[in-house]
N, C-alpha and C positions, 0 to 999 in steps of 0.2 A: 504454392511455394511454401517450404515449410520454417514456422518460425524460429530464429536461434535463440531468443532471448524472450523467455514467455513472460517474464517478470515486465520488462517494459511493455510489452508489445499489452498486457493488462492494465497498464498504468495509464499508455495510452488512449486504451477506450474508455477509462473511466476519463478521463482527461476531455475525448474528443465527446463524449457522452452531456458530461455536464454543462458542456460551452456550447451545444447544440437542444439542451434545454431537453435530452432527454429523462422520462420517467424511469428507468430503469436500462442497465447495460448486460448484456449475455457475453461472457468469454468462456472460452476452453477450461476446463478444471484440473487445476493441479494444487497438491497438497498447500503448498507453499504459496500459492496464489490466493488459497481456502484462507491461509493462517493470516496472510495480511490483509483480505476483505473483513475479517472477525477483526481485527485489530483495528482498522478502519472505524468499523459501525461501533465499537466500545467507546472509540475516542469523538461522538459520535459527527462525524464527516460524513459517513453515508445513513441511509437506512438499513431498512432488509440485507441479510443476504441465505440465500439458498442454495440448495444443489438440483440441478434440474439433467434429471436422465432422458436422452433421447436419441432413438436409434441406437443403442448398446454404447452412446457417448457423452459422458459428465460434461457438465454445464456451469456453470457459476452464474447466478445470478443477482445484481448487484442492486438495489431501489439506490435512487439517487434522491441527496436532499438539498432545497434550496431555501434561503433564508430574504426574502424582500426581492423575488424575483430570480435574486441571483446566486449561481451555485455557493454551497458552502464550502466546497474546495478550491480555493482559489487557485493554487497553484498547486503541482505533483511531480517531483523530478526522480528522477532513476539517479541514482547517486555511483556505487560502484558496478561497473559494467563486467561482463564476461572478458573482454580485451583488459580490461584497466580495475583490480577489483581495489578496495577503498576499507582497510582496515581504521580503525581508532580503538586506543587506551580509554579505561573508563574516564580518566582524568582530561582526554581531548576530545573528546564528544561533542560534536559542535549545539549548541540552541540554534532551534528556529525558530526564526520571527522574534526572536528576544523572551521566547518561552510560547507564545501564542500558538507554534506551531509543534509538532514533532516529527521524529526520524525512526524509523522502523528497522531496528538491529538485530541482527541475524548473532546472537552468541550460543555459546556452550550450554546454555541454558532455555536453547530454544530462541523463539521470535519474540518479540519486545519493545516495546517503545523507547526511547532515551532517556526517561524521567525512572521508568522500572529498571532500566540497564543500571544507573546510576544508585538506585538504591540497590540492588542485587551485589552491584560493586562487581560489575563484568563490561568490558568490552567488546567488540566484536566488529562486522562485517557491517557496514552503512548501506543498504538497501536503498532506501529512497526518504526526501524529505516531502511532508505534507503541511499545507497550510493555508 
């Protein structure tokens, strides 16, 4: 069955990944999936990540990290949906967790966290919040 929304359908195995105390997660690789694992592991929420070819098919490879047993990503939500997408002004940009957390922005300048959005002084497309 083929997936419509790779963005969550990723977020969700890092999701189901960390709460089942896996070492590491394998999803389908796409550009966009690539740019928010890297953005992830900067921010550092995960570990590793790689690109893993097999059988003529890109891989993504994710090391997951935990802090006192328990994952470091507490929680990960898919924010604007394909059905319902979720634009903000640099000035409406929500904080997560009261700064603890961040939001991964899709603008004119590429992918980006809400703290770089905000000094770039771009808004854009709300992807998903982590925290």
């Amino acid at each position: 069955m083929p997936v419509t929304d790779t963005i969550a359908d990723f977020i969700t195995r890092i999701r189901n990944a960390g709460q089942a105390r896996h070492k590491f997660v394998i999803a389908p690789a796409s550009k966009l999936n690539f740019h928010i694992a890297n953005i992830l592991s900067d921010q550092g929420f995960i570990g590793e990540v790689s690109l893993v070819e097999e059988d003529n098919q890109k891989f993504i490879k994710v090391g997951l990290k935990y802090y006192e047993g328990k994952p470091v990503i507490q929680d990960i939500q898919r924010v604007s949906k394909p059905g319902r997408r979720i634009y903000s002004p640099v000035e409406k940009i929500p904080r997560v967790s009261n700064g603890l957390g961040i939001s991964i922005i899709s603008t004119s300048k590429g992918l980006m966290t809400d703290k770089q959005a905000r000094a770039y002084n771009v808004g854009g497309e709300i992807i998903c919040k982590v925290r």
